[in-house]
N, C-alpha and C positions, 0 to 999 in steps of 0.2 A: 504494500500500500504506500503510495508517496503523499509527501503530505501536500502536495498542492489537492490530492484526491482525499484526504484526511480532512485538508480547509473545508470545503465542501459540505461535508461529512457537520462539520461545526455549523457552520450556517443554516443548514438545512434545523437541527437543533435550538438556533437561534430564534431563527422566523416562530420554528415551534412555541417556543415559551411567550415569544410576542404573541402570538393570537391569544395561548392560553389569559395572557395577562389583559388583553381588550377583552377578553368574554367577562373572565374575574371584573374588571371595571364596570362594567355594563349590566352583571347580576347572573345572564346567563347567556346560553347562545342566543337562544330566540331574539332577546334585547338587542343585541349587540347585532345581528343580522337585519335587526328594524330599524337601527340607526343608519338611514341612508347619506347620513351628510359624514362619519367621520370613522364611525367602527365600519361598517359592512368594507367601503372601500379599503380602509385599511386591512381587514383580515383577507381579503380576495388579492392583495397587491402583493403580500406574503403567501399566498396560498402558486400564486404565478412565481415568487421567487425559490420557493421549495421547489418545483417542477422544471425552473431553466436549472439548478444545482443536479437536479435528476438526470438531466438532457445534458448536461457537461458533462456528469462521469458517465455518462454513456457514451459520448463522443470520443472522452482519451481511452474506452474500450477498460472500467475498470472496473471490471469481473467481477474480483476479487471483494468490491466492496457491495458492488451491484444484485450478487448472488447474495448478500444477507436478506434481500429485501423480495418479496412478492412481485413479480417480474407485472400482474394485473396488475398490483396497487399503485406499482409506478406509471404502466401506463393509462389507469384511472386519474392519475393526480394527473397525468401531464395531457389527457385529453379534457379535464376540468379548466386547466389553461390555457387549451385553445379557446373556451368559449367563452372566459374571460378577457380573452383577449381580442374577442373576433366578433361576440356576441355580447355583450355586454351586460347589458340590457334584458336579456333571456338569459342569461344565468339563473338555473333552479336553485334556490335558497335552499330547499328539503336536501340535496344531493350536498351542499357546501357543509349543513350542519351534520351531517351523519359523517361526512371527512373530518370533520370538528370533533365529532364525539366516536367516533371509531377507527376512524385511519390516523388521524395525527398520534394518537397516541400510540399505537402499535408502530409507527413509525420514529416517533422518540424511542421507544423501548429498543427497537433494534438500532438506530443510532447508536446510540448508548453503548449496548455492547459492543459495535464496532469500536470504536474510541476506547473502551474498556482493554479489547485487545490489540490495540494497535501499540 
């Protein structure tokens, strides 16, 4: 694992705890997905920076970190990003909050232990 694929690894982590902490701010996900002026974008803009960190160590081919992870989950998160990116506007809330409350954390968790053994 090199650490430029390591960085990655940390950020993706990062963004993680930042959404955690706008939902925490906001009371719960619901809240924070109804705030359309300051949480929603904010968790969707981290929600698209987890996905290009996904789409990077898939580009430098890095297996090694890649295979910790659900080969769907990643490409759930990063076709999420398309539509954040491309659809806006038509982003399904119901699909964002269930990444919120079931893939983010399974995704910190395996994080985590990458980082643990690297």
């Amino acid at each position: 694992m090199s650490k430029e694929s390591i960085s990655k690894v940390y950020l993706i982590l990062e963004k993680i705890e930042y959404i955690e902490q706008i939902v925490q701010n906001n009371g719960c996900i619901t809240n924070a997905l109804e705030d359309s002026i300051t949480a929603r974008p904010a968790i969707l803009m981290h929600l698209t920076a987890i996905a290009e960190q996904f789409n990077k160590l898939k580009q430098e081919h890095a297996e090694d970190i890649l295979n910790a992870f659900d080969n769907k989950d990643i490409k759930g998160m990063y076709d999420v990003r398309t539509y954040i990116a491309h659809d806006y506007e038509g982003v399904n809330l119901a699909i964002v909050e269930w990444i919120i409350r079931n893939g983010l954390p399974k995704f910190k968790m395996q994080g985590q232990a990458i980082i643990a053994s690297a």
